[in-house]
mmCIF file of the C-alpha atoms, coordinates in Angstrom:
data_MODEL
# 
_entry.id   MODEL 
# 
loop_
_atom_site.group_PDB 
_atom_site.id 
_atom_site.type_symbol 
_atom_site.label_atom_id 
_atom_site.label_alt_id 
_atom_site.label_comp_id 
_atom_site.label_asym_id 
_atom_site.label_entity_id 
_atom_site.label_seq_id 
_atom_site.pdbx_PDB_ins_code 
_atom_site.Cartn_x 
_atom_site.Cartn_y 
_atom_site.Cartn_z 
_atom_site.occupancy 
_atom_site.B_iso_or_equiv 
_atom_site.pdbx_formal_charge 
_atom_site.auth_seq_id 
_atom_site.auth_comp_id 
_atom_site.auth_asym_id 
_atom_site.auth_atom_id 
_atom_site.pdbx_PDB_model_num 
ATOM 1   C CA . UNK A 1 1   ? 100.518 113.616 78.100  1.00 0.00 ? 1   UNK A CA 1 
ATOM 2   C CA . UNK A 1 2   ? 100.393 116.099 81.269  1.00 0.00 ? 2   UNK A CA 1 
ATOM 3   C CA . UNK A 1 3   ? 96.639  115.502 81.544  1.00 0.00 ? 3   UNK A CA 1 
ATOM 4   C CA . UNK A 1 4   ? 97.233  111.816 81.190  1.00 0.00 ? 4   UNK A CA 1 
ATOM 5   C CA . UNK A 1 5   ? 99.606  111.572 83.804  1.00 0.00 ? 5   UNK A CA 1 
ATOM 6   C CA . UNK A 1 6   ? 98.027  113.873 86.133  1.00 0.00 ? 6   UNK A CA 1 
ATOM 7   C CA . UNK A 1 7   ? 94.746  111.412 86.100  1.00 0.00 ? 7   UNK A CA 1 
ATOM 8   C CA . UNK A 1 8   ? 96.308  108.291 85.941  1.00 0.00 ? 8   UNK A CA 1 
ATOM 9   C CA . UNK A 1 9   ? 98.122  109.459 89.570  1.00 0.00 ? 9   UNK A CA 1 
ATOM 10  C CA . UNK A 1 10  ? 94.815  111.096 91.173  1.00 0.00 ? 10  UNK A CA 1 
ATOM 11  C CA . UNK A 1 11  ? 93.308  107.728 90.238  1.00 0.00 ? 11  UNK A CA 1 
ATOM 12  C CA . UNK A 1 12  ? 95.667  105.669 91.880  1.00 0.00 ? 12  UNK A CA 1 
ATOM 13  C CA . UNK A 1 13  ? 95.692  107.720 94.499  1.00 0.00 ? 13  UNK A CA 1 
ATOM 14  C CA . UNK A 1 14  ? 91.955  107.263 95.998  1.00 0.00 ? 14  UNK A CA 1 
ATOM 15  C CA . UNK A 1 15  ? 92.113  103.706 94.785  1.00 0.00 ? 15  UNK A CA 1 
ATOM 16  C CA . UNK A 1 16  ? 95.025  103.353 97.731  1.00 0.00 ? 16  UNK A CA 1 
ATOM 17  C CA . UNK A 1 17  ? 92.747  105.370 99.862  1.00 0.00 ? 17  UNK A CA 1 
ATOM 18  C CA . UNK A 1 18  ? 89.887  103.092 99.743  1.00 0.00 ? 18  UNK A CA 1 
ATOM 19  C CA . UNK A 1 19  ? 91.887  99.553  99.589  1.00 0.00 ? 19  UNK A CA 1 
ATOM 20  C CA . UNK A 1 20  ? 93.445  100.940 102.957 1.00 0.00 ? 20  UNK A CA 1 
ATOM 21  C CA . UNK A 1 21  ? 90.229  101.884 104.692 1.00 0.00 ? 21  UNK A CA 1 
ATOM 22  C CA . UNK A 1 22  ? 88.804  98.067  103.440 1.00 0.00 ? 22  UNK A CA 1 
ATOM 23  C CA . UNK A 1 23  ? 91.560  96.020  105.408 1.00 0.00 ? 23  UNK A CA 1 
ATOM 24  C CA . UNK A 1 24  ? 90.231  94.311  108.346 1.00 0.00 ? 24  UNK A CA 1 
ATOM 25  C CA . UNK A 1 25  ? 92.363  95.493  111.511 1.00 0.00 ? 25  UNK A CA 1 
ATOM 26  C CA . UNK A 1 26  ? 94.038  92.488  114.056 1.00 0.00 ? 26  UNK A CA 1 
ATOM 27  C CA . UNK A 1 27  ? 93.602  93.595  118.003 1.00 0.00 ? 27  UNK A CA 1 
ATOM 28  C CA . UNK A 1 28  ? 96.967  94.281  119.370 1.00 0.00 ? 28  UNK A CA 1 
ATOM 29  C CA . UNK A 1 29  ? 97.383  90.983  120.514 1.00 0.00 ? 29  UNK A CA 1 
ATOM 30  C CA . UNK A 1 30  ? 95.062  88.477  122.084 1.00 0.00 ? 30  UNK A CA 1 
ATOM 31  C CA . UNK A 1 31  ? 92.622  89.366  124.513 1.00 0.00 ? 31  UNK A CA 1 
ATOM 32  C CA . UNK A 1 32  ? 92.949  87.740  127.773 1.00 0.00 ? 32  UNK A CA 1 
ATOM 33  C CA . UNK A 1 33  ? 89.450  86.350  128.811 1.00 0.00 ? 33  UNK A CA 1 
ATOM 34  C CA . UNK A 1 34  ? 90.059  85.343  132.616 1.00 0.00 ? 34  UNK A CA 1 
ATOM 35  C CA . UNK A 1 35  ? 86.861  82.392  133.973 1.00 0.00 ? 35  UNK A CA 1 
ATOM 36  C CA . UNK A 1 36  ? 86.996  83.710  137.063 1.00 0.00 ? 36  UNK A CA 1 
ATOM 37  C CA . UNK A 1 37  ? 84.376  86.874  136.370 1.00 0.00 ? 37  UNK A CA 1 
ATOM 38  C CA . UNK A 1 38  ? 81.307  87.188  134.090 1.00 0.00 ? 38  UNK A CA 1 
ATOM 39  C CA . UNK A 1 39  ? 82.965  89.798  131.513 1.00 0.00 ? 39  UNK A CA 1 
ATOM 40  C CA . UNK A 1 40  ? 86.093  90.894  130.322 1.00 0.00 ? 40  UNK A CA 1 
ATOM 41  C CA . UNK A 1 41  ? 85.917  94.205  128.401 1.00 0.00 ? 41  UNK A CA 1 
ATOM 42  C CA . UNK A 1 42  ? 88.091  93.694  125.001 1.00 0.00 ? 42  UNK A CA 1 
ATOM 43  C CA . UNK A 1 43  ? 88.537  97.555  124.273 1.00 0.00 ? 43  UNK A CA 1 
ATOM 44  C CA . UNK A 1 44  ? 87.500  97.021  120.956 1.00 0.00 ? 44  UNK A CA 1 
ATOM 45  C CA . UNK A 1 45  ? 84.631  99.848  119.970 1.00 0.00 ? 45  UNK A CA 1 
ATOM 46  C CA . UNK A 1 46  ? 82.531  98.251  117.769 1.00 0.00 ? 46  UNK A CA 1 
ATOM 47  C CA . UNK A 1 47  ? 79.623  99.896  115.179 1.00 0.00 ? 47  UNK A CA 1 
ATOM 48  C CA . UNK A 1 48  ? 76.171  97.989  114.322 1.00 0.00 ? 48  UNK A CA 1 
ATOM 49  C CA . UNK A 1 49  ? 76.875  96.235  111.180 1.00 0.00 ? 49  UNK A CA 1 
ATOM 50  C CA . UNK A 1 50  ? 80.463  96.268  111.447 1.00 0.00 ? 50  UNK A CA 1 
ATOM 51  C CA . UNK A 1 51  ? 81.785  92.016  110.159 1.00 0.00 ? 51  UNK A CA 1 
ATOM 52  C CA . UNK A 1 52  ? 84.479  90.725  113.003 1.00 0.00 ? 52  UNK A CA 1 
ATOM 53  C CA . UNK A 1 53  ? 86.042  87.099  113.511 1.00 0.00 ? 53  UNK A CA 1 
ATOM 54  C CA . UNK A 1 54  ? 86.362  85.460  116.856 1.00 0.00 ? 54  UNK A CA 1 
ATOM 55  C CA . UNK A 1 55  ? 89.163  82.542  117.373 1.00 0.00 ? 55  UNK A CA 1 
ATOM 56  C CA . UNK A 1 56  ? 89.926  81.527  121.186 1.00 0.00 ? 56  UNK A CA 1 
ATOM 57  C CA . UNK A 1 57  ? 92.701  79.096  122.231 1.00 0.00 ? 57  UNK A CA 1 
ATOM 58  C CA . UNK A 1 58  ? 92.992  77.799  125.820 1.00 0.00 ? 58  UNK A CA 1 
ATOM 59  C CA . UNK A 1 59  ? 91.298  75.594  128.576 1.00 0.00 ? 59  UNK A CA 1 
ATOM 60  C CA . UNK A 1 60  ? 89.500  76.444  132.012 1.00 0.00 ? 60  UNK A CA 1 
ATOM 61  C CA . UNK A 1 61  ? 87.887  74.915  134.803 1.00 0.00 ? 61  UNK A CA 1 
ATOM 62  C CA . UNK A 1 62  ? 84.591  76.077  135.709 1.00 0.00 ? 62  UNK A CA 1 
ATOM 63  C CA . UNK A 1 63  ? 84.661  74.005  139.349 1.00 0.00 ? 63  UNK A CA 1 
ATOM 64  C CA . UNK A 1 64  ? 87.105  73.608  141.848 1.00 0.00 ? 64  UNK A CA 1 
ATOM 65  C CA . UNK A 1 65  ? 89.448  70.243  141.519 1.00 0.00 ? 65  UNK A CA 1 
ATOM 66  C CA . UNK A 1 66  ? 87.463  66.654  143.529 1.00 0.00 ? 66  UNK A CA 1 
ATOM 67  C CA . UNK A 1 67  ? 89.634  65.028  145.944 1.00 0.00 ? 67  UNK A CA 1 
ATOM 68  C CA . UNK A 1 68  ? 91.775  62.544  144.391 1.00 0.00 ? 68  UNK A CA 1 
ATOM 69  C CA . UNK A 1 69  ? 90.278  63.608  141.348 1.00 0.00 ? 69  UNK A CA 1 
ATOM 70  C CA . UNK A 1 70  ? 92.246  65.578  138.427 1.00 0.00 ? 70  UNK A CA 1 
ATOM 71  C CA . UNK A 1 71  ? 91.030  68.616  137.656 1.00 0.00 ? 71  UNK A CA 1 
ATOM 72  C CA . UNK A 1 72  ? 88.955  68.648  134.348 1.00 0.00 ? 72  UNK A CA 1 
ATOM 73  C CA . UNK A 1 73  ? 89.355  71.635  131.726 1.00 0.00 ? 73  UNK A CA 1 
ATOM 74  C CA . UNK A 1 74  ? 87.264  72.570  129.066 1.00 0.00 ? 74  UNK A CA 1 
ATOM 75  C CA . UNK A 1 75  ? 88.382  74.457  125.741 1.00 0.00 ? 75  UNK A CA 1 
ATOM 76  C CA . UNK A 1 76  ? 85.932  77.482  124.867 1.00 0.00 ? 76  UNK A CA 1 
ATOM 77  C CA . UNK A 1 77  ? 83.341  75.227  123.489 1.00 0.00 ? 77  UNK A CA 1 
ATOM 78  C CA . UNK A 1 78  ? 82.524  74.489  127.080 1.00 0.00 ? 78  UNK A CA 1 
ATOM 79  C CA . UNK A 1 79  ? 81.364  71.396  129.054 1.00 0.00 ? 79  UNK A CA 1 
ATOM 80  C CA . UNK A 1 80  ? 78.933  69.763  126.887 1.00 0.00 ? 80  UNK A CA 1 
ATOM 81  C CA . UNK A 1 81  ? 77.593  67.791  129.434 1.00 0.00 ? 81  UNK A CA 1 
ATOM 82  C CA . UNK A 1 82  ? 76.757  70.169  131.761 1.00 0.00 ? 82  UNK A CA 1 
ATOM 83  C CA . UNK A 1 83  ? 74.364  72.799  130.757 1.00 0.00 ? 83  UNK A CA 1 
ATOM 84  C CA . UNK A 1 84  ? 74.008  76.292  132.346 1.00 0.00 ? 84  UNK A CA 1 
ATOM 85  C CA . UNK A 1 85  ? 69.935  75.758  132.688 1.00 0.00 ? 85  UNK A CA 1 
ATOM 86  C CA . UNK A 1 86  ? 69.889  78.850  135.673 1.00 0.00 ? 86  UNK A CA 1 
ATOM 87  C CA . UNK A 1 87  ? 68.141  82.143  134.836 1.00 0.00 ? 87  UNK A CA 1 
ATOM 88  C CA . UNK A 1 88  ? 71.020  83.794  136.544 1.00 0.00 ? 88  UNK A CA 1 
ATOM 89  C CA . UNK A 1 89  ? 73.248  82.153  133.292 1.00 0.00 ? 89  UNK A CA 1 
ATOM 90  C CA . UNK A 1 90  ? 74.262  84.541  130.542 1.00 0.00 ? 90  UNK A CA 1 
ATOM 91  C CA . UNK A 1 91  ? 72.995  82.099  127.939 1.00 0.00 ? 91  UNK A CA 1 
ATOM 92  C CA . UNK A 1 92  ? 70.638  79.705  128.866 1.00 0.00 ? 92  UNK A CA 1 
ATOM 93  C CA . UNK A 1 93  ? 70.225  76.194  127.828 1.00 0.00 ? 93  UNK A CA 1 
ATOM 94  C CA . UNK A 1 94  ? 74.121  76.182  126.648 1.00 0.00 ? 94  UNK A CA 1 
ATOM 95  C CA . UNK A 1 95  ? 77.018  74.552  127.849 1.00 0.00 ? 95  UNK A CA 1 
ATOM 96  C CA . UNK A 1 96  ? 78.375  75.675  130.904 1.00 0.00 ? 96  UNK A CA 1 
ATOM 97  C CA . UNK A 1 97  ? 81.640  77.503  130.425 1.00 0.00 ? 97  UNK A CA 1 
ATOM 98  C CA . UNK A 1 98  ? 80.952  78.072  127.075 1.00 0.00 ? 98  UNK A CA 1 
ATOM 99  C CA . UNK A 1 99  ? 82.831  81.341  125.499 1.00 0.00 ? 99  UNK A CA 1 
ATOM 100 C CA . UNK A 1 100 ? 80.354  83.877  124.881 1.00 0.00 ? 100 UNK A CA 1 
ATOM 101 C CA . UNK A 1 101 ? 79.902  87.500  123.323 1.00 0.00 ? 101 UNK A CA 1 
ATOM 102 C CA . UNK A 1 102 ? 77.773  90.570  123.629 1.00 0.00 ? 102 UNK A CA 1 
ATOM 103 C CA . UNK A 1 103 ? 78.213  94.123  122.117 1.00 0.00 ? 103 UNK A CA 1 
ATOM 104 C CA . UNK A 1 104 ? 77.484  97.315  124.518 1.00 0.00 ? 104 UNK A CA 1 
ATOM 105 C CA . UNK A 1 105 ? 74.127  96.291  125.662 1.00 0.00 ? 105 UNK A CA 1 
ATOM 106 C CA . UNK A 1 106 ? 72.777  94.387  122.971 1.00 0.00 ? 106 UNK A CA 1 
ATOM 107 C CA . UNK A 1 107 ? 71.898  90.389  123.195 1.00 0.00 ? 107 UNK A CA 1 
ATOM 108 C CA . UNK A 1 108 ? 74.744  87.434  124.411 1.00 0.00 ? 108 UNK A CA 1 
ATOM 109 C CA . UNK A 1 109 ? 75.450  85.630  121.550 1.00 0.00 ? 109 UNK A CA 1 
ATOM 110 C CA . UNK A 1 110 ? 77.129  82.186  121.765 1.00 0.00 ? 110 UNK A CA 1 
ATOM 111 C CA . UNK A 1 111 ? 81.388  81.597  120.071 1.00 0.00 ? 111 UNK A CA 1 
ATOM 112 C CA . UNK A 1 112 ? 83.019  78.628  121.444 1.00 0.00 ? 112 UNK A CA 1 
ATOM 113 C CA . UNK A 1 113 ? 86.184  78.314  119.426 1.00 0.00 ? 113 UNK A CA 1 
ATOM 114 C CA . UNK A 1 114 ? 85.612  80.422  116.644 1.00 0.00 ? 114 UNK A CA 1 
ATOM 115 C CA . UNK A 1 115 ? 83.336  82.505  114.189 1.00 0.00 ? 115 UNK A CA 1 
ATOM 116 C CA . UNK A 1 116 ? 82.465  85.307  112.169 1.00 0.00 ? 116 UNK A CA 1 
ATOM 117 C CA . UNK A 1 117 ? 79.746  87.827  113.589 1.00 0.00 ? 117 UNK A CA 1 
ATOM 118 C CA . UNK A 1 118 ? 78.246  90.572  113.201 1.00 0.00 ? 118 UNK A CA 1 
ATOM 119 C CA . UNK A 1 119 ? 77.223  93.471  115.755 1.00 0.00 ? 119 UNK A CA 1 
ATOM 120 C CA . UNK A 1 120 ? 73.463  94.270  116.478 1.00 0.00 ? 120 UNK A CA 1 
ATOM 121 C CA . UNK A 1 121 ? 74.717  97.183  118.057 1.00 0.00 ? 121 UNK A CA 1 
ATOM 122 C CA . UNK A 1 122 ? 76.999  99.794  118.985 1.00 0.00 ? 122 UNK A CA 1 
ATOM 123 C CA . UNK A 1 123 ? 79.255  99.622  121.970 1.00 0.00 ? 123 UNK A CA 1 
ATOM 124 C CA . UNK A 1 124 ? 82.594  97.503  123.175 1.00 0.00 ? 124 UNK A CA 1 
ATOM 125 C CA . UNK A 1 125 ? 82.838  94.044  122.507 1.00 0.00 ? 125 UNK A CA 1 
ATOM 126 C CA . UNK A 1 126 ? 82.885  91.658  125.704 1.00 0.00 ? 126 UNK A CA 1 
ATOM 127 C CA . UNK A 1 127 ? 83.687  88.219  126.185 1.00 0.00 ? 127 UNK A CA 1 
ATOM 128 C CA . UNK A 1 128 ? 82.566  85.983  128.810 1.00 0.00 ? 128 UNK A CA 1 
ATOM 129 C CA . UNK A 1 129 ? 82.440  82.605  130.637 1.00 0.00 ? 129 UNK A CA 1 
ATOM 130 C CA . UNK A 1 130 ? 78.581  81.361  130.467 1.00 0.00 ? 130 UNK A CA 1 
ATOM 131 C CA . UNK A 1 131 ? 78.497  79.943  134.056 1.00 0.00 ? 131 UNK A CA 1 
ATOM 132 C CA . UNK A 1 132 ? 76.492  81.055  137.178 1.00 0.00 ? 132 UNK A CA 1 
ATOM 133 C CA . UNK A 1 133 ? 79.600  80.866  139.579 1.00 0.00 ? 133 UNK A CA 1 
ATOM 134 C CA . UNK A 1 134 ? 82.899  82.616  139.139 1.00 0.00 ? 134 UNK A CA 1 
ATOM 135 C CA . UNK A 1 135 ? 84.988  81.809  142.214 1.00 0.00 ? 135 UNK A CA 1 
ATOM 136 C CA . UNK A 1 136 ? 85.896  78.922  141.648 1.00 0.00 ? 136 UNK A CA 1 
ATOM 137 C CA . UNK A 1 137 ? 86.610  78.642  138.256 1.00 0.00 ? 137 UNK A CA 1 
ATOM 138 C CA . UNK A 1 138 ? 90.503  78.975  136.991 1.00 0.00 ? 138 UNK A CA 1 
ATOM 139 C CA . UNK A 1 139 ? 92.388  79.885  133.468 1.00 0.00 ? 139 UNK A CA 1 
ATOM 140 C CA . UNK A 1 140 ? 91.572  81.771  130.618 1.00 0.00 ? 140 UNK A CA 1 
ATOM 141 C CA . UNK A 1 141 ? 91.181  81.992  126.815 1.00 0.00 ? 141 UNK A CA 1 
ATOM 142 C CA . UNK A 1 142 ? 93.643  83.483  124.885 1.00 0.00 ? 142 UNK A CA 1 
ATOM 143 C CA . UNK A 1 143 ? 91.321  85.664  122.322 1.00 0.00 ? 143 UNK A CA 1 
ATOM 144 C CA . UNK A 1 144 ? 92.299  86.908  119.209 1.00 0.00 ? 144 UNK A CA 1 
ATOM 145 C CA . UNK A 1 145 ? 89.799  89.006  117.113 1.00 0.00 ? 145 UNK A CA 1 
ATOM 146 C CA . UNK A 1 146 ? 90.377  90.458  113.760 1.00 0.00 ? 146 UNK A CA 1 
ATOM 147 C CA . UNK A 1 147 ? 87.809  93.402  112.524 1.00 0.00 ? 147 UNK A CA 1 
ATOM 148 C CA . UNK A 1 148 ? 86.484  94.334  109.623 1.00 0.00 ? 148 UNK A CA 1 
ATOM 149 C CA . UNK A 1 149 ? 85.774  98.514  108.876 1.00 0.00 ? 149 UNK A CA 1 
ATOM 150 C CA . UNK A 1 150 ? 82.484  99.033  107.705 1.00 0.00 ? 150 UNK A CA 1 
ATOM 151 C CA . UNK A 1 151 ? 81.676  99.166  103.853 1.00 0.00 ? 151 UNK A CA 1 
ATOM 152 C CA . UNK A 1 152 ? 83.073  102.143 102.549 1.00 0.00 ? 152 UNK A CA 1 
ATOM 153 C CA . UNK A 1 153 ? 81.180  103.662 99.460  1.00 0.00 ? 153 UNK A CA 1 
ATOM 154 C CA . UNK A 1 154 ? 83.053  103.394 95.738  1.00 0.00 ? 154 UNK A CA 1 
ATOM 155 C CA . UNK A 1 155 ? 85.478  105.969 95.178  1.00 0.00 ? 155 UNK A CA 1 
ATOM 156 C CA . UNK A 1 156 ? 84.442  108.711 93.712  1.00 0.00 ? 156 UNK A CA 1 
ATOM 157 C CA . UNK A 1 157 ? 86.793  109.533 89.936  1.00 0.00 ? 157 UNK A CA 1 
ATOM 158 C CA . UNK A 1 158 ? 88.344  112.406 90.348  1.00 0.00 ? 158 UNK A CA 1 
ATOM 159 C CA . UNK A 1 159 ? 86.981  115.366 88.780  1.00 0.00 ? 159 UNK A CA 1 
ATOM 160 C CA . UNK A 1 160 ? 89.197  115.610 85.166  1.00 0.00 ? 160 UNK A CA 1 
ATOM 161 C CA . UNK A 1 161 ? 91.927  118.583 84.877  1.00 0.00 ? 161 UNK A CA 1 
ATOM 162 C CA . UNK A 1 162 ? 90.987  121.007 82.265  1.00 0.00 ? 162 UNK A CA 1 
ATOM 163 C CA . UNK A 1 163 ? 94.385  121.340 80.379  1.00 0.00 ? 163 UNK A CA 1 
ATOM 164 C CA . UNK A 1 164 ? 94.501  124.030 77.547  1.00 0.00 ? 164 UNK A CA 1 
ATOM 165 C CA . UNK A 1 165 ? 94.468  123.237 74.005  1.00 0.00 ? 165 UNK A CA 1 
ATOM 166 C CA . UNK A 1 166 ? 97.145  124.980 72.104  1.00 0.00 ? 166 UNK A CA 1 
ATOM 167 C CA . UNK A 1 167 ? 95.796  126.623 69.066  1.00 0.00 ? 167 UNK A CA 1 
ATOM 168 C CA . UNK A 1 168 ? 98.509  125.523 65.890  1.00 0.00 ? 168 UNK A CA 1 
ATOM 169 C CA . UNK A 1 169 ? 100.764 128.416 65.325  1.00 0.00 ? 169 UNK A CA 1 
ATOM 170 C CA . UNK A 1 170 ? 100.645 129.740 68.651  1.00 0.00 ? 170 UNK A CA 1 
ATOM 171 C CA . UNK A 1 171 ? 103.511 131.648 70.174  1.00 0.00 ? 171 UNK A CA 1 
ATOM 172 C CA . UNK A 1 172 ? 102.279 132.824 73.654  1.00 0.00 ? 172 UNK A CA 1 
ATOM 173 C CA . UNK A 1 173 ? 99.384  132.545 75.669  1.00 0.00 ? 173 UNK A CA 1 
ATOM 174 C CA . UNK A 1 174 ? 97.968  135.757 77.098  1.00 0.00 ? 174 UNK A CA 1 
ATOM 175 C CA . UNK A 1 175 ? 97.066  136.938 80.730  1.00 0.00 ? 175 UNK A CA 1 
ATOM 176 C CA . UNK A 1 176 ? 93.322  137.414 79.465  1.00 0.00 ? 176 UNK A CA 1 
ATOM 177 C CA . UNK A 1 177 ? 93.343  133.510 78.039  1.00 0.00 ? 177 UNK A CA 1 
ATOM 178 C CA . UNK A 1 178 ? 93.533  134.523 74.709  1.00 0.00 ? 178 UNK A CA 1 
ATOM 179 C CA . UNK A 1 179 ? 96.550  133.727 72.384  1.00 0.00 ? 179 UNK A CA 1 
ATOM 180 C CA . UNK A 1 180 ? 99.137  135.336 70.148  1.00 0.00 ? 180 UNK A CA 1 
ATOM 181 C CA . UNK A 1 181 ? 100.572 134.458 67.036  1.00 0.00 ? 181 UNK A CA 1 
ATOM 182 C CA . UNK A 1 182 ? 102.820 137.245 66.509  1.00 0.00 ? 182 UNK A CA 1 
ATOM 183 C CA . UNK A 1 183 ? 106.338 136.001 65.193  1.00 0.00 ? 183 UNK A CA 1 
ATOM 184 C CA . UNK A 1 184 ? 108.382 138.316 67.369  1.00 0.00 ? 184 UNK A CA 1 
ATOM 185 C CA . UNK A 1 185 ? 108.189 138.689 70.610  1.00 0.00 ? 185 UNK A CA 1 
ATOM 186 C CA . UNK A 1 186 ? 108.103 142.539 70.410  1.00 0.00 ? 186 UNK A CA 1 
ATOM 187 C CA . UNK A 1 187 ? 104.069 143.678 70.534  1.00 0.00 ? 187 UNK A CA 1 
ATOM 188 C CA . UNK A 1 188 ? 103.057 140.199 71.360  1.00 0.00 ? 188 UNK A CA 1 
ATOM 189 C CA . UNK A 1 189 ? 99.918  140.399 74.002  1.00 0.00 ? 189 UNK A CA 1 
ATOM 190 C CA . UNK A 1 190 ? 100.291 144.043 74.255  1.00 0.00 ? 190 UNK A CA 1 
ATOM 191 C CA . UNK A 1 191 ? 96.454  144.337 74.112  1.00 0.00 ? 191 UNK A CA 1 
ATOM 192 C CA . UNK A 1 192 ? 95.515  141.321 76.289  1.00 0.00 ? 192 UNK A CA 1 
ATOM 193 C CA . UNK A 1 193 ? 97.355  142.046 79.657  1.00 0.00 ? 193 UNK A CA 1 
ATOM 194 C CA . UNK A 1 194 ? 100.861 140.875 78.556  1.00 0.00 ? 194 UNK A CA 1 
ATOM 195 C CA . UNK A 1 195 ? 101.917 137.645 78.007  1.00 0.00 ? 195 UNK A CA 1 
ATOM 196 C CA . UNK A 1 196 ? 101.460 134.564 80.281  1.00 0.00 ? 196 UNK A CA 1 
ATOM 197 C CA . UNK A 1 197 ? 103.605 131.901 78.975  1.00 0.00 ? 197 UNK A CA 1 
ATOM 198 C CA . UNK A 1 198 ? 105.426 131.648 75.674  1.00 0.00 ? 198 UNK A CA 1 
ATOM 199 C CA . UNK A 1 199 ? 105.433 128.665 73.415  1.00 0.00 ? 199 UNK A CA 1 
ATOM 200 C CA . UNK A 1 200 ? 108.106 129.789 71.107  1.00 0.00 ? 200 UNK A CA 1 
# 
């Protein structure tokens, strides 16, 4: 019953362990992704191969407001009709204001309002406005990204507790791992190092 028991909670033990290294972790909070500069640094470290999601709320304007004009925003998808075609841009051949990605120093990869990605690399995660001009753009993108740890190996069982079998008609167990079966205590062990543990 002991060894039972004991197993049964070293078990559930690591399986807790590994269920709580496997939950993806939220950022405190969303990330603030301003329009007017290239990159905003998340402070999220992330590992090649590690699984994250992106979602982005919000509108900017990636020009300054035309006389009797109002002023036109675009969600993180970007302005579809206007695309960023400069070398200078982040991504090329993409909407201009688009919400965009890139991990330490690895490629620019393209978001918009959401998605699940994957890092090439190893660094911080940064978001960014895909446009060639900052200045004049104004808002931000309210950025919330949830992480996933990295694939953690199966738990390894724990190894089994060895828990001695009584021999039928015991009375005592000695120091030296032997047994005695004497019916008095008197004399019992008294050639085996004394006794360890009595059973009767």
């Amino acid at each position: 019953m002991l060894r039972r028991l004991l197993l049964t909670t070293s078990l559930l033990l690591v399986a807790l362990a590994f269920l709580s290294l496997n939950q993806p972790a939220l950022a405190d909070g969303p990330v603030q992704v301003a329009s007017n500069v290239q990159w905003t640094d998340t402070g999220i470290a992330l590992q090649a191969g590690q699984r994250f999601t992106i979602r982005a709320t919000g509108k900017i304007s990636i020009q300054a407001a035309e006389p009797n004009k109002p002023l036109k925003l675009f969600t993180a998808i970007g302005n579809s009709r206007s695309r960023c075609n400069d070398a200078a841009c982040a991504l090329p051949k993409t909407a201009t204001g688009l919400l965009i990605g890139r991990v330490g120093d690895g490629p620019v990869f393209r978001i918009g309002v959401s998605g699940s990605f994957k890092a090439s690399s190893t660094g911080a995660l940064l978001l960014g406005i895909n446009d060639i001009s900052f200045e004049d753009n104004g808002g931000e993108f309210a950025v919330t990204v949830v992480v996933r740890p990295l694939p953690q190996p199966s738990p390894t069982p724990p190894p089994q507790i060895a828990v001695p079998q009584v021999p039928d008609g015991a009375t005592a167990r000695c120091k030296d791992g032997t047994y005695s079966f004497a019916v008095h205590h008197q004399g019992a062990c008294s050639h085996h190092d004394g006794v360890a543990e009595w059973y009767k």
